[in-house]
N, C-alpha and C positions, 0 to 999 in steps of 0.2 A: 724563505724556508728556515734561517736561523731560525727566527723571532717566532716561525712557528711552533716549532721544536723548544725555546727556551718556553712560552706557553704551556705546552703539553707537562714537561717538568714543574712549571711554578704549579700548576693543578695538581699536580702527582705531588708533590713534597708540602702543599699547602693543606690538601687532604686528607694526607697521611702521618703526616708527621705532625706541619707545624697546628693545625686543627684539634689533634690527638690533646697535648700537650697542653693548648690554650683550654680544651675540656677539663683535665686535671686542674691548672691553675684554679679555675672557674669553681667547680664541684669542690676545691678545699677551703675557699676564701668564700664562697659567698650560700647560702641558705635559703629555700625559695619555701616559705608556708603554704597552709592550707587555701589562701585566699589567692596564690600565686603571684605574692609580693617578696623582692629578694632584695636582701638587707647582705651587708658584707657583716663577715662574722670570723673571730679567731676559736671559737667552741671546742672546734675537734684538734688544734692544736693544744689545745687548755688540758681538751681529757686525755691526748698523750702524756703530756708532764702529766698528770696529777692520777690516772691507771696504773697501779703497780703492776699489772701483766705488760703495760705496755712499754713499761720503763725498762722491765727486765726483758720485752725482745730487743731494746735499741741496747742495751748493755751486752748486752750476749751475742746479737752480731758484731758488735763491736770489736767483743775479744775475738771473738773466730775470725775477723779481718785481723786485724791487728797484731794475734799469732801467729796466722798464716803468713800473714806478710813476711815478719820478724822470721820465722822459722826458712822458706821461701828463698830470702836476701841471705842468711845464713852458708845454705845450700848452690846458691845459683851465685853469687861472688866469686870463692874460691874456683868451680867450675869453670867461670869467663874466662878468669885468670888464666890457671890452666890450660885451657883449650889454645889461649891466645897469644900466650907467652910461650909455651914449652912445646916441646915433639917428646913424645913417649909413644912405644906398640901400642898398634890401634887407633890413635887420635881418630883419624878419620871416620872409621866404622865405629868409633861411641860417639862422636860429634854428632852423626845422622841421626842414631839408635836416640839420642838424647830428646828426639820429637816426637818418641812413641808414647807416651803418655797421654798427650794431644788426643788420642785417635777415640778414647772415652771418657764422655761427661763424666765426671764423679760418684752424678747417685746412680748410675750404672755399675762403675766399681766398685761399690757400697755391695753390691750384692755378691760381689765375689770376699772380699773383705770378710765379711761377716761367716764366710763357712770355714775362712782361715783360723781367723780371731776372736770368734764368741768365747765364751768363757768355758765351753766346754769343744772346741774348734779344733781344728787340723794342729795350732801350734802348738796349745797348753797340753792337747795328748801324745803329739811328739815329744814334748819336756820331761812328762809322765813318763812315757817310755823309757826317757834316756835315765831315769830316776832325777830328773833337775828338780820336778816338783811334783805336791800331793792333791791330786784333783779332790780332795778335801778343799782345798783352798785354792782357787784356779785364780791364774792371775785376771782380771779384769781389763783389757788392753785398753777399751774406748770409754771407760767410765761408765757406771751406773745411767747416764742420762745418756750416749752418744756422742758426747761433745767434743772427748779425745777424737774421737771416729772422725768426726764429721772436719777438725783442724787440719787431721793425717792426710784425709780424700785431698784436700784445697792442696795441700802443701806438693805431695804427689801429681795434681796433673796440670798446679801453674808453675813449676818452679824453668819446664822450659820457655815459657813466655820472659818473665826474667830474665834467665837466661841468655836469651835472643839478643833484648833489647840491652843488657853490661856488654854482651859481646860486641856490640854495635860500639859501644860507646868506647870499650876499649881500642877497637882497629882501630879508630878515628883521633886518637893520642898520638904525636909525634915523638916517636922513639928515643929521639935525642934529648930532648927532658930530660926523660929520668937518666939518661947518661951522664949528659952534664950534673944532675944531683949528685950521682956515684963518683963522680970526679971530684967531687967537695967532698967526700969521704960521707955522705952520709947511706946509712945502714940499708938493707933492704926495705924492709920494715918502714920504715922513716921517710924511703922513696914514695913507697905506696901509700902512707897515708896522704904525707905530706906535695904526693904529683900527681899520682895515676888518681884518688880516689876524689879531689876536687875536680878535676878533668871530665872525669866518668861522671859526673854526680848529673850531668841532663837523661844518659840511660837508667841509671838508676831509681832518681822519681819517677822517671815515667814507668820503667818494670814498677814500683811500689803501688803506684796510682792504678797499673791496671788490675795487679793481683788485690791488692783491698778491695774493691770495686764489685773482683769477680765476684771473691770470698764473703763480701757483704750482701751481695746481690744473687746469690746464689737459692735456686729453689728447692731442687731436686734432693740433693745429701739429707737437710735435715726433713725431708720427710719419710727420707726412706729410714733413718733412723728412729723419726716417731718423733725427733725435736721439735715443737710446736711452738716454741717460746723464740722466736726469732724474727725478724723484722718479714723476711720472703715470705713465709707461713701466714704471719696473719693480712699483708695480703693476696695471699690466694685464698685465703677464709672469704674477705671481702668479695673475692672475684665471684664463690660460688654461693654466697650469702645476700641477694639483691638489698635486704635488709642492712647489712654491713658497709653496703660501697661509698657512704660517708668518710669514716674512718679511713677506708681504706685508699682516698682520697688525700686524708695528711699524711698517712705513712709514705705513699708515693711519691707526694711533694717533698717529704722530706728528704725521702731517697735522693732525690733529684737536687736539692739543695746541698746535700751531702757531696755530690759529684760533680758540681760545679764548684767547691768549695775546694777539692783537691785536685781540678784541670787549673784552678787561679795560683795554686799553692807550686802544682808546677811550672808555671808560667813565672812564678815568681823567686822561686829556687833551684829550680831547674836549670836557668841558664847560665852558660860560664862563658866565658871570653877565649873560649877555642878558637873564634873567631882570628885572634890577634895572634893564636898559633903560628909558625911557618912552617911551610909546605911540607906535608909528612913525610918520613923517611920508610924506606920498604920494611914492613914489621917482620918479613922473612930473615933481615940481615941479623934484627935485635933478638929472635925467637931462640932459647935455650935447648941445647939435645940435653937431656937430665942425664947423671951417670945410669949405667944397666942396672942396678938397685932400687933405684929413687925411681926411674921410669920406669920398670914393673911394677913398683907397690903404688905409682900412679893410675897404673892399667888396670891393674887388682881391687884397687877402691872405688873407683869411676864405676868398674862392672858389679860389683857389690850392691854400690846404690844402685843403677841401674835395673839390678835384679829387685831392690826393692819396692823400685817406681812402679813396673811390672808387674806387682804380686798382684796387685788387684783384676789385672787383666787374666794373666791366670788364675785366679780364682774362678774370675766369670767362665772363661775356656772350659777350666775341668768339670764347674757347676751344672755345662751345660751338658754331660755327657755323664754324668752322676745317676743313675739309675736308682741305686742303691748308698747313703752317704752320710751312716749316724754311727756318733761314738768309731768311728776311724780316722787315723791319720790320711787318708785317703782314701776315696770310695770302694766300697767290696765290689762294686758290680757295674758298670758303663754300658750304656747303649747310644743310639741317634735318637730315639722317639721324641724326646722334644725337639727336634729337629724336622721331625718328620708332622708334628702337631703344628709347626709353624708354620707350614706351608700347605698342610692338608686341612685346616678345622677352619670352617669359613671366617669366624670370627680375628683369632690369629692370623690369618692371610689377609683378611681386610687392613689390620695396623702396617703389615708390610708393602701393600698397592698401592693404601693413601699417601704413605711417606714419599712413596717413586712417585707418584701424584703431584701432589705438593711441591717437591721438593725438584723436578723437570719443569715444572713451570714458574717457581720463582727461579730457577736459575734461565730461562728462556726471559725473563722479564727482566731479572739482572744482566743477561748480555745485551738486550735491544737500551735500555738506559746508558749503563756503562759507557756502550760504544757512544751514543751520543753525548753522553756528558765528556768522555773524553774527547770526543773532536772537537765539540766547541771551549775548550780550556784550552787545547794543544794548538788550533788553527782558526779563532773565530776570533774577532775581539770586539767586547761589546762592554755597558756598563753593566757591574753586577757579576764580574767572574769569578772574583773573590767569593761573592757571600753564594755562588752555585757550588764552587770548591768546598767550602765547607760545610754547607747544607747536604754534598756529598759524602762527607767524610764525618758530620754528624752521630749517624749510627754508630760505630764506631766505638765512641765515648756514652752515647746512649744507653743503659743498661737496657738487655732484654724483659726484664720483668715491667719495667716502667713503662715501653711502648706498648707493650701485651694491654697491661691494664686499661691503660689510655683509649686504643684501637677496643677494645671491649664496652667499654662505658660511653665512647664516644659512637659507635654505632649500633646498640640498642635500640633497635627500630623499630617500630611496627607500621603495617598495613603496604605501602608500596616499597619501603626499603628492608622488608624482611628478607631478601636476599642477599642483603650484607652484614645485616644480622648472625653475628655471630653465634646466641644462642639457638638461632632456629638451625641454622647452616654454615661454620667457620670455613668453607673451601679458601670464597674472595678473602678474608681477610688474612686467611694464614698463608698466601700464597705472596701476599702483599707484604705483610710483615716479614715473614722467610726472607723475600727480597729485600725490602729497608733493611736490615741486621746484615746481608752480606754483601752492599750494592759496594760498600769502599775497597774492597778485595776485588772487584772487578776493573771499575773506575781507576783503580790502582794502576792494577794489569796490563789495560789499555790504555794509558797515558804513559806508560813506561815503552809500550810499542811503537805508540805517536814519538815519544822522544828519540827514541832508536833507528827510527826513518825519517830521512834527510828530506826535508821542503821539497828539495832541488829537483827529485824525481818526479813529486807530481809538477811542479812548474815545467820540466820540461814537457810531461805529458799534454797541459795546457796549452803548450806552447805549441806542437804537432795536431792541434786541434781538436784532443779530445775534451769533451765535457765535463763536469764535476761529478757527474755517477761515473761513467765509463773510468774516469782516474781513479775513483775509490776504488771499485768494484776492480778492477785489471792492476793498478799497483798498489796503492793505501791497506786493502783488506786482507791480500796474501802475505803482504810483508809483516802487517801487525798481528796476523790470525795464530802463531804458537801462546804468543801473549793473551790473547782472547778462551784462548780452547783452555787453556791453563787457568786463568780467572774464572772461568762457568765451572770446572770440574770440580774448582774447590766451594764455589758458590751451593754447587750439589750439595756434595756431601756433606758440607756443616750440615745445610738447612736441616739433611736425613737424624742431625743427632741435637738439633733446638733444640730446648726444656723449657723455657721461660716460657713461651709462645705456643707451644703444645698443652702446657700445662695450664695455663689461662685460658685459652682462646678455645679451646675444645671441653664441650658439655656433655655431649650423648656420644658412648665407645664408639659407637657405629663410624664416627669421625675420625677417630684417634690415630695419630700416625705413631712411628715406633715407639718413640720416649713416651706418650703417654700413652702408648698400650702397655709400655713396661710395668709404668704406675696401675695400670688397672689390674694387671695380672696378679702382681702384689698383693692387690687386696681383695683378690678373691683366696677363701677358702679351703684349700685345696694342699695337698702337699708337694704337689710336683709345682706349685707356680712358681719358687724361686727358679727352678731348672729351666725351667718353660720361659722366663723371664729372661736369664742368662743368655738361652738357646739367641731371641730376638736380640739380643745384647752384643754376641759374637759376629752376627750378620751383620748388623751394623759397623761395628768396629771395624770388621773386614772390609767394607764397601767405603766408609773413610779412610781408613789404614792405604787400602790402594789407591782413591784419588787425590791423598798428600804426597804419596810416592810419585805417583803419576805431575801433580802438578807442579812436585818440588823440582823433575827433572827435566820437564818443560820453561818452568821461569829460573833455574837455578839459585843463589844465594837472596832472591829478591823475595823468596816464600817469609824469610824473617823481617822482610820489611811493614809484612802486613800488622804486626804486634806492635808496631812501634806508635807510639802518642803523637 
């Protein structure tokens, strides 16, 4: 039964993934003529360098990783610190609060963003108001092209990913270090550079690695900004240009060499010799109460930002109940109808079925996988656990847009495989991908359950004669089932709020689940679509909002394991 089960997987991850993959390799490197003879060729990596459109998307995401990042580590440092070092009013309830940003994609808050901060927006006629300034000259927040915009979104909904993973890195410092520094007289200052932040430096790369990654690989913000000039942009031109998916076959690869180039980079500076640390001391003993001054304007700033991170959420909130919403600091007039359009107009109810669609069934695909790849890692031992481990954990590091693409070009079928044709019909395939992109959140989940329950009980049960189902199913499944219901829920709700994979994989509305009905709705003509867009935006939020809550309080502190490299 192993060997049939590790079978079933090697088809599943050979299919899906490592097939996908060897397509891209394939389609960049080699060139099949008219006579159907295929030559290896470097062409489309030639007309990358030598395309000035294409030089300026690889320069442009660039910087918007590279800001964001810098901007990101700026933000999410100090934060760790404090979280992890000091008690000030509230730690606690801003600690949690610090993961609501999570709860939406970016170019979703782009839409709320933009009724704040356009140039003639909620802020600039507040300013107005206060007489700060002359809408003669309105300040311009995101720049003429979107690009401030599009840095602000990145910076606002990874800096808690970041964050997660400094804080990770800090608990795992032995307190006594930097005491003993302090006993040498050296400064605060001087400790941290010179202790905490060599120490830290494995959480660090890896928050750096993920948030560039995101930030580079991101599709959604610059389109809803209209930025075209950026590596995600043109290809999803390719995706929807059959003409194009040459090209858009080196940008992929490149993608893809990009991110192997900065998983080696952490592998390579990433590690420290913590290892040779001794045994930690309780960080509760070393942990700072600030005086009553210092710990409120700690409370005070924390919530500041925080309201910041936020703004875009409510933007979307009140966009979605805006009836009435021009040239005011806030709308003259509120109703529900976009709300009531979302769930009444067949089409708009169609984006929100397919999503519960989709999105129930990769996460029913992510739990039957999951559970068996973690039994056989936790209680099986065979050759090849290693490379299943990490063919699990793969995704992960795999950017969403890469597999989209891959999964799209690579099953392009006609005559008996047009059912997995994602042009004719993306269900299969986005159901499959949904599930690869959240399979290591489960697999996580359930191997942390397997760890958590002692051999000992099913061997006794073995031992009283029952079978290997009757042990699973009677001790194994109840014990490890809070871990399980916790890993599906959150497997859900992402799926509900993909972009990469919605936005690729789906051709005709009629398919579209939320994110990319949001994009449709967009660009329909109409003036209620931003509301109407918002309206599907808050449902969403709301239905991830409470399966992080839900599975934060399920798996407890282990939800910030899932961000970590």
């Amino acid at each position: 039964m192993k060997y049939f089960f590790l079978l079933l997987l090697a088809l599943f991850f050979g299919c899906f993934l490592i097939y996908p993959i060897a397509g891209l390799l394939g389609g960049a490197f080699f060139i099949t003529d008219a006579n159907h003879h295929t030559a290896f060729t470097l062409r489309f990596f030639q007309l990358l360098l030598e395309n000035r459109l294409y030089r300026l998307c690889f320069i442009n995401s660039f910087e918007i990783a590279l800001l964001a990042t810098a901007f990101t580590a700026l933000v999410s440092v100090p934060l760790a610190v404090l979280f992890t070092r000091c008690r000030f009013p509230g730690r606690e309830i801003l600690r949690s609060t610090l993961l609501a940003p999570l709860i939406l994609p970016p170019f979703v808050g782009a839409l709320g963003l933009k009724h704040l901060f356009a140039r003639y927006g909620a802020c600039n006629l507040l300013l107005a108001k206060l007489g700060l300034l002359s809408l003669a000259h309105p300040i311009d927040w995101f720049g003429a092209s979107g690009f401030a915009g599009i840095v602000i979104l990145q910076v606002l909904h990874l800096f808690p990913i970041f964050f997660l993973t400094v804080s990770a890195a800090l608990a795992n410092i032995d307190p006594s270090l930097s005491d003993a520094a302090a006993n040498l007289g050296a400064s605060a200052w001087r400790r941290f550079v010179t202790v905490t932040l060599p120490l830290a430096r494995p959480g660090l790369f890896a928050g750096a690695c993920i948030v560039f990654i995101s930030a580079f690989t991101d599709l959604g913000t610059p389109l809803i900004f209209n930025y075209s000039a950026t590596v995600p942009t043109q290809i999803f031109n390719a995706s929807v240009d059959p003409n194009g998916e040459q090209i858009g076959y080196a940008f992929v690869v490149a993608t893809l060499v990009l991110v192997l180039v900065f998983f080696l980079l952490v592998r390579r500076f990433g590690e420290t010799s913590a290892g040779l640390m001794p045994a930690r001391a309780s960080h509760a003993a070393s942990e700072i109460t600030l005086p009553p001054l210092a710990a409120w304007a700690a409370t005070a700033a924390v919530g500041a930002f925080l309201f910041l991170a936020v703004l875009p959420h409510l933007g979307v909130i009140i966009s979605s109940f805006a009836e009435r919403w021009f040239f005011t600091v806030l709308p003259s007039k509120y109703s529900t109808q976009f709300y009531a359009d979302v769930f009444t107009d067949g089409i708009n109810a169609r984006f929100v079925t397919n999503s519960l669609l989709y999105s129930s069934l990769s996460a029913f695909l992510d739990l039957a996988l999951g559970l068996v790849i973690a039994h056989l890692l936790a209680r099986e031992k065979f050759p090849g656990k290693s490379l299943l481990d990490a063919l699990a954990m793969l995704p992960l590091a795999l950017p969403g847009l890469v597999l989209a693409f891959g999964l799209l070009v690579s099953y392009n079928l006609r005559g008996w495989g047009e059912w997995i044709n994602p042009r004719v019909d993306p269900t299969f395939l986005l159901v499959v991908s949904y599930a690869l992109r959240r399979l290591p959140y489960i697999v996580r989940a359930a191997y942390a359950g397997y760890q958590q329950t002692s051999v000992t009980l099913e061997e006794a049960s073995a031992n009283l004669g029952a079978g290997r189902w009757r042990t699973f199913t009677r001790i194994t499944l109840p014990l490890i089932a809070p871990s399980l219901i916790a890993g599906t829920i959150l497997t859900f709700c992402f799926a509900m709020l993909e972009v990469s994979d919605s936005l690729i994989l789906v051709v005709e509305a009629r398919f579209a689940p939320i994110t990319r009905g949001i994009y449709e709705i967009m660009g329909r003509p109409s003036p209620d679509s931003a509301g109407l867009a918002c309206a599907l935006g808050v449902f969403a939020m709301a239905l991830l909002g409470g399966g992080l809550l839900l599975g934060s309080r399920l798996m407890g502190r282990r939800l910030g394991g899932f961000f970590r490299v």
